[in-house]
C-alpha positions, 0 to 999 in steps of 0.5 A: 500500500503507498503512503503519504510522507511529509519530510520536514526540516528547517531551512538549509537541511537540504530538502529540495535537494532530496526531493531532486535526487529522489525523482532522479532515482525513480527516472534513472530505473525508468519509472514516471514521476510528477514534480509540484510545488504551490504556485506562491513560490515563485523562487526559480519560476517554474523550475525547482532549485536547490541551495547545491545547485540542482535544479528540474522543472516542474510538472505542475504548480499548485494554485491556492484554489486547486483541489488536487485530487482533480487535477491530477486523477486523470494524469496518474496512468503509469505514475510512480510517484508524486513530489511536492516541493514547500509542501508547508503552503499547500491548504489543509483540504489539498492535503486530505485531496493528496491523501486520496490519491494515495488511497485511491490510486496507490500513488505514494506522495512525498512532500516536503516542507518547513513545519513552522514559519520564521516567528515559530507559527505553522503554515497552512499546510504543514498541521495537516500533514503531521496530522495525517501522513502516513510517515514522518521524518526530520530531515536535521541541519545544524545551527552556527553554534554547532547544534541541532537546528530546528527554528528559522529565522528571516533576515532582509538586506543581512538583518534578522526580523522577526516583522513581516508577513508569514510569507516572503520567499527566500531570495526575493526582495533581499530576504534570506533565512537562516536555521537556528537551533532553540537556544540561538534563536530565543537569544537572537528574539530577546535581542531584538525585543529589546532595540524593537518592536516584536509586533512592529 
């Protein structure tokens, strides 16, 4: 039986990069796959690019609107399976939609994504996913201090804020991230507090 895998990590733990070589696996025996990623990434376009340099267009975007399990059931002949890149973006009901693709035509689904944002808050699609899938799995990364980094921060033009809408893409408008372990990140939240406004 196929299941529905979510693989999260914070930034830098190298998920689009796993996610690429997997596909390349199932291409290299010969077995079909589709690529997705939400439409609100807009970082490489159409394309999904990883920080190594690997990068593969992908087969389909995933709208806001989309039921998933619509778009993609008459395209699944022969479909080994399905890759989803920021998964963290996908709405709750389109992972339900992923879940019944996976038990209605035995296509294994892995997703991956971030499981909270830079202010330690869930996306939309990321609750789902630890709710219902069938497999979970912390893809780990380390923070500058050398331990196990868990949280992200955001920073613009090389500044970490803790300001700003839930959803700014990395590499847009100067913004970047960074991962950080509890206790690095916790010390870098008080040291902003303290010359600014958390709520600004």
């Amino acid at each position: 039986m196929s299941k529905l895998y979510f693989k999260y990590g914070a930034m830098n733990s190298g998920k689009t990069a796993i996610l690429l070589q997997s596909a390349f696996n199932y291409e290299q025996r010969g077995m079909k796959v589709l690529v997705m990623k939400p439409e609100i990434d807009k970082k490489g376009g159409k394309y999904l690019v990883s920080r190594i340099g690997l990068k593969r267009k992908i087969d389909y975007y995933i709208t806001k609107d989309d039921n998933v399990y619509d778009k993609l059931k008459d395209k699944l002949d022969n479909i080994a399976c399905i890759f989803i890149d920021e998964a963290q973006f996908l709405q709750s009901e389109q992972v339900d939609e992923l879940m019944q693709i996976v038990v209605n035509y035995d296509v294994p689904v892995i997703c991956y994504g971030l499981r909270t944002d830079f202010k330690t808050k869930a996306f939309t699609g990321s609750p789902r996913l630890l709710e219902i899938a069938h497999n979970i799995e912390e893809l780990k990364t380390i923070c500058s201090c050398g331990k196990k980094a868990t949280y992200n921060v955001r920073k613009v033009n090389g500044n970490i804020t803790f300001a700003g809408d839930q959803v700014a893409i990395d590499g847009e408008d100067e913004v970047t991230y960074d991962s950080l372990c509890p206790k690095c990140y916790y010390e870098t939240l008080n040291n902003y507090k303290k010359s600014k406004s958390f709520y600004e």
